[in-house]
C-alpha positions in Angstrom: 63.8 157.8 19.4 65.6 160.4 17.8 62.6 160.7 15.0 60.1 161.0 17.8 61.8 163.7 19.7 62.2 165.8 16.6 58.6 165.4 16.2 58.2 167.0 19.8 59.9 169.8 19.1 58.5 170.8 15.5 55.0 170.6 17.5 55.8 172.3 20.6 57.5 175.5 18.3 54.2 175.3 16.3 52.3 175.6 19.2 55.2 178.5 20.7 54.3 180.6 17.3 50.7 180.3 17.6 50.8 181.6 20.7 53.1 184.5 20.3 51.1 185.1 16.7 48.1 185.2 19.0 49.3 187.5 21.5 50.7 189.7 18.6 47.2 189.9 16.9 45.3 190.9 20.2 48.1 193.9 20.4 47.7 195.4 17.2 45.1 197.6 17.5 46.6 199.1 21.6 48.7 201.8 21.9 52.5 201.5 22.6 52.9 203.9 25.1 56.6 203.5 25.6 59.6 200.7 24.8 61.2 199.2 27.9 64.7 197.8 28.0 64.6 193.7 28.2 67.1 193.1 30.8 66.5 196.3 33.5 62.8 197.0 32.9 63.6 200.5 34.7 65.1 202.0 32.0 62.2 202.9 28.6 62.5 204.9 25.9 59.6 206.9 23.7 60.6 205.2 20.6 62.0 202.0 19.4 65.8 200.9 19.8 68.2 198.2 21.1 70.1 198.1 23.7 73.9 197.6 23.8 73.7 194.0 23.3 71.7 194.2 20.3 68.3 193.3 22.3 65.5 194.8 21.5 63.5 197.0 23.4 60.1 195.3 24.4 56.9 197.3 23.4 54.9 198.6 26.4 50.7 198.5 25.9 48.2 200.7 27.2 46.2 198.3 28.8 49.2 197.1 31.2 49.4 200.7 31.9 45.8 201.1 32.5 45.9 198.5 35.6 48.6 199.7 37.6 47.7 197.6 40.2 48.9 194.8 38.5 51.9 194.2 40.6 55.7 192.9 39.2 55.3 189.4 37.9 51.5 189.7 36.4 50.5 187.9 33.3 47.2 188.9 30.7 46.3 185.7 29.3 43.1 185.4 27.7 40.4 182.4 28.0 41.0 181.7 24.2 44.7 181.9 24.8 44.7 179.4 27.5 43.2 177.1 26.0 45.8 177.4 23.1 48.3 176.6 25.2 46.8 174.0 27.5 46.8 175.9 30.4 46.3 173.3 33.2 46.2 174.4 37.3 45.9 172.9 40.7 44.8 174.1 44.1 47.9 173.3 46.7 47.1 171.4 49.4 48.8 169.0 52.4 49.5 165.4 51.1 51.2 162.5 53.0 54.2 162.7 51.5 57.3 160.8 51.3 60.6 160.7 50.3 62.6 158.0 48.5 66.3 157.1 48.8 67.8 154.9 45.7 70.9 153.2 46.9 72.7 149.8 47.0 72.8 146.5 49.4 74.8 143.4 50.0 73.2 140.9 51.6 76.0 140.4 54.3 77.6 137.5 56.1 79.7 139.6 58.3 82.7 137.6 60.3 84.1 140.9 61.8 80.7 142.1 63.5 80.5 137.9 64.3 84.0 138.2 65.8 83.0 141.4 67.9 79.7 139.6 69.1 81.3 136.9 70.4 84.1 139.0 72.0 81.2 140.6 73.8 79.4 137.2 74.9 82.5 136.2 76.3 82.9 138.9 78.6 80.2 139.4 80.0 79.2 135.9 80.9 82.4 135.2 82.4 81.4 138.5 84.2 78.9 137.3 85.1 80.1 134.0 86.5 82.3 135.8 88.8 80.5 138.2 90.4 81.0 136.5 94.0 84.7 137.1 93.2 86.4 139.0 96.0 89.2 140.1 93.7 88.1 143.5 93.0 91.9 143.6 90.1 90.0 140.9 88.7 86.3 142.7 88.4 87.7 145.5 86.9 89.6 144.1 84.3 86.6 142.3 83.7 83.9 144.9 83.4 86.5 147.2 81.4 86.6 144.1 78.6 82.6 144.1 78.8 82.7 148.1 78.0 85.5 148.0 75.1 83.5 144.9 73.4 80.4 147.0 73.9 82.1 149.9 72.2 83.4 147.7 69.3 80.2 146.7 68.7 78.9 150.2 68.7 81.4 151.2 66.0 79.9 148.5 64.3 76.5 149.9 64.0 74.9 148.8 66.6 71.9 149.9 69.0 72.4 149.6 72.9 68.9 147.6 72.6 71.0 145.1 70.1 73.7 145.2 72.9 71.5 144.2 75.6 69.8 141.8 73.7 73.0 140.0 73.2 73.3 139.1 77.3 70.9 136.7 76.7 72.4 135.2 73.5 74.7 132.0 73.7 78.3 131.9 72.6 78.1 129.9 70.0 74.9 131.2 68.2 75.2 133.7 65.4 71.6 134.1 64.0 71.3 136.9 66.7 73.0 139.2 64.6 74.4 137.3 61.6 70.8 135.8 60.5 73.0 134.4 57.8 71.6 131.1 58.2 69.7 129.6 55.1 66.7 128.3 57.6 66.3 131.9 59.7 63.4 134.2 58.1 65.4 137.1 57.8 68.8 138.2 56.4 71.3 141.2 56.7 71.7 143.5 54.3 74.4 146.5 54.3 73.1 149.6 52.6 75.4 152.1 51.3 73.8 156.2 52.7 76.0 159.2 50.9 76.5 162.3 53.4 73.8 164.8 51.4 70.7 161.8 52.5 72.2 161.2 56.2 69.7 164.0 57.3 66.7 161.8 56.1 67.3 158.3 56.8 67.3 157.2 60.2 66.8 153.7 62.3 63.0 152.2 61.6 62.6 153.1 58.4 61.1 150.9 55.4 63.4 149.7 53.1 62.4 147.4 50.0 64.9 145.2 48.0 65.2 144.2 44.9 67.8 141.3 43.0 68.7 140.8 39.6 68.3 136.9 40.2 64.7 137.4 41.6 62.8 139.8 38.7 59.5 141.3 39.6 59.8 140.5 43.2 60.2 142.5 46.3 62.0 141.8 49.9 60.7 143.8 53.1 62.6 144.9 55.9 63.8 147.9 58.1 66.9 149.7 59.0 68.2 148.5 62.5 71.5 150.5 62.9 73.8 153.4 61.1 77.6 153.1 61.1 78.1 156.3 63.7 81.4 157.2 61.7 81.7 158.3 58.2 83.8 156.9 55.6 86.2 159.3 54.8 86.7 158.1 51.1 83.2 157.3 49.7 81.2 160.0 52.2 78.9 157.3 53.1 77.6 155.5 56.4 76.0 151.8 56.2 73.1 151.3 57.0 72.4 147.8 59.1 68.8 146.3 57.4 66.9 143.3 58.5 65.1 141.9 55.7 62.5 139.5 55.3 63.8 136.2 53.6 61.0 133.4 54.5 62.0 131.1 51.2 66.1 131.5 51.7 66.4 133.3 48.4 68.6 135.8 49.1 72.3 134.2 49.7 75.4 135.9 51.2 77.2 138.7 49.0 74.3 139.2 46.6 73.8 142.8 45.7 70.9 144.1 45.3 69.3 147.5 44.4 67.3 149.4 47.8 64.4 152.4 48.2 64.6 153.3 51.5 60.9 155.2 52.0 61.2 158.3 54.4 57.7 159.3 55.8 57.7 163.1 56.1 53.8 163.2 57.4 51.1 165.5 56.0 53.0 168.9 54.6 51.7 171.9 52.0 53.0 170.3 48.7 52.8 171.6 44.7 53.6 169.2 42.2 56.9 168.6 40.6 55.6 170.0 37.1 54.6 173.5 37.9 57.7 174.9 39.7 59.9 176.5 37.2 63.7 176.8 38.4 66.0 179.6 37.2 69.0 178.1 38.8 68.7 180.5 41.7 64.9 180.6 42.8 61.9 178.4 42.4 59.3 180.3 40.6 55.3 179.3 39.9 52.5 180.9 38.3 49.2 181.6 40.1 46.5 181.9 38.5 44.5 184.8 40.1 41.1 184.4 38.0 39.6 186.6 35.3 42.8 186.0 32.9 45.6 187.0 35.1 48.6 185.4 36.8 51.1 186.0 38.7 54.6 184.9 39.7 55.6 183.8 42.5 58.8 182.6 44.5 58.9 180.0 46.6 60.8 177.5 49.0 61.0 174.3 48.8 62.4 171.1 49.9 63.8 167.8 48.1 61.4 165.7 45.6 59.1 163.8 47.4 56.3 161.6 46.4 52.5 161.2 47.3 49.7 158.6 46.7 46.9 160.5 44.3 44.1 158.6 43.0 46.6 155.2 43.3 48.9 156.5 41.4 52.6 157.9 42.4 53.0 161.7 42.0 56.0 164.3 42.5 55.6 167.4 44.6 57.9 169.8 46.4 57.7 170.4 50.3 57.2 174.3 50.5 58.7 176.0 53.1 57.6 179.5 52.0 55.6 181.3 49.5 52.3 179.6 48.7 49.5 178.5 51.1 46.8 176.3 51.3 44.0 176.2 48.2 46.5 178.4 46.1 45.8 177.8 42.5 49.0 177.0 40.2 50.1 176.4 36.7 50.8 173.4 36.5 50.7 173.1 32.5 51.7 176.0 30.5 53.7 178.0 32.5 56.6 177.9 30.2 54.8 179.5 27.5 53.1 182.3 30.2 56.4 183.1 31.3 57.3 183.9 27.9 54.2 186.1 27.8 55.5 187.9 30.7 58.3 188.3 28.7 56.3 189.6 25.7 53.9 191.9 27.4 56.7 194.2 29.2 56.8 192.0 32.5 59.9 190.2 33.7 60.1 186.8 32.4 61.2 184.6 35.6 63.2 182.1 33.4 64.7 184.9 31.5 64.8 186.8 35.0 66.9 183.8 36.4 69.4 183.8 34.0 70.6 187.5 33.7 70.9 186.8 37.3 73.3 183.9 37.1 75.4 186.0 34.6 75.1 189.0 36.9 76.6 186.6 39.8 78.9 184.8 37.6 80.2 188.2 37.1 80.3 189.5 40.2 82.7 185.8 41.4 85.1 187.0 38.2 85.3 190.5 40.0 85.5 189.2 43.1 88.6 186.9 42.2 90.0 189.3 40.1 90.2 192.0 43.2 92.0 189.0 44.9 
């Protein structure tokens, strides 16, 4: 492993140097018109020199000065240049997407939610059965034991559909809710949400299982509750699944490893490989035609997934900064940000990370005042 990434890395530098050699050799015979300092590219100087760091100052060319119109963030890369580097790019457009939530299940047999069912039962058939009571000290005692039960059951995850189903259900019966039975089609399963995914799952979504006992298979089911209270010490909520179990195969207490899929519907998407993250924005390169590009901040949401061409992809939501038929980088972009770099621009990756030292020192002042 080790032998093959070393191999990756004495090609990709190979490929770096060609490029920059390449880019060097177009530049030879321009003019430098000025040098420009490589972390504020406000400040220039006539003639050659470092700044107080050591850095040098970045050469200037007359033909970035002859197209002024350029814009902050705009790249030169010529056709035989591109295809030096791979340059690969794709038009943005709205996929179905989805998200996917990795947790863990136990396939449950649960004798406090079986305790609280029958607690419930109870109540309200003997209710019920009393109706014609004239007692009205009686009745009330009565319907407040049918509420509390209700509650209990509530803090237990449950739906007020699950509730009302349960009127019907007969005291003694447990595959209502329990489904623990080996001959009943279905199972529970307890699913463990963390706090930073509650704002994605919710009740009716898919959820597929899989056990270490049961390799290469798959159990179906949905989410049919979520604990309403957090747990203070893990920052989860369970999740209440019914799964699909026709042969018995799955056994109280088995763990097993869940995907819950969150359907997000048809949104603007731009694939996983051509954002490039600075640690404080979100940055891609579009390619505006003739040899130029430009880049370009953007928002976007958590990783999702979408079907292309039957195969699974990665793509950010975008919330902001790109638009339908947009053409990005999607191979590349690390070695035209480096051009930027090169050719007087602002590199966005360099760009990203004076701006985390800049903050980084502004926190230190900031404490330091305190």
């Amino acid at each position: 492993m080790k032998n093959i990434m070393h191999k990756l890395i004495i090609v990709f530098m190979i490929l770096f140097l060609s490029t920059v050699f390449s880019f060097a050799k177009e530049k030879n015979d321009k003019k430098i018109l000025y040098y420009r300092n490589p972390m504020n590219p406000g400040i220039t100087s006539p003639t050659f020199m470092k700044d107080s760091m050591g850095m040098d100052y970045i050469p200037v060319y007359e033909e970035a000065q002859e197209e002024p119109s350029q814009g902050e963030g705009l790249v030169r890369v010529s056709q035989s240049q591109q295809e030096l580097i791979g340059v690969k790019t794709e038009r943005i457009i709205s996929l179905p997407l989805m998200r996917m939530v990795r947790t863990v299940a136990k396939i449950a047999y649960d004798p406090e939610l079986y305790k609280a069912q029958q607690e419930f039962i109870q109540a309200y058939k003997t209710n019920e059965m009393i109706k014609v009571n004239q007692n009205p000290e009686i009745s009330l005692r009565l319907q407040a034991m049918v509420i509390a039960s209700a509650m209990k059951l509530k803090l237990q995850g449950l739906s007020d559909e699950q509730i009302e189903e349960l009127k019907s259900s007969k005291a003694d019966s447990d595959r209502s809710l329990l489904l623990s039975d080996s001959l009943s089609p279905y199972v529970w399963a307890y699913l463990t949400i963390y706090e930073y995914d509650l704002g994605s799952v919710k009740v009716g979504d898919h959820v597929v299982l899989t056990a270490i006992a049961y390799p290469g298979e798959e159990f179906s089911g949905k989410i049919l509750a979520l604990d309403p209270v957090l747990n203070m010490d893990t920052r989860s909520v369970r999740a209440r699944v019914q799964i699909d179990n026709p042969q018995g195969k799955l056994k109280p207490n088995m763990y097993a490893d869940a995907i819950i899929h969150i359907d997000l519907g048809n949104i603007l998407a731009v694939p996983r490989e051509a954002v490039l993250d600075t640690g404080l924005r979100k940055i891609v390169y579009l390619d505006l035609g003739k040899g130029q590009f430009r880049a370009q901040e953007i928002d976007i949401e958590q990783e999702a997934v979408a079907i292309v061409n039957g195969q699974e992809d990665k793509f950010f939501p975008v919330l902001k900064g790109l638009k339908e038929n947009d053409l990005v980088v999607t191979t590349g972009n690390f070695l035209i940000d480096s051009q930027s770099q090169l050719s007087g621009g602002m590199s966005a990756l360099w760009g990203g990370a004076t701006e985390i030292k800049q903050e980084e020192g502004s926190e230190a002042k900031a404490q330091h005042r305190h």
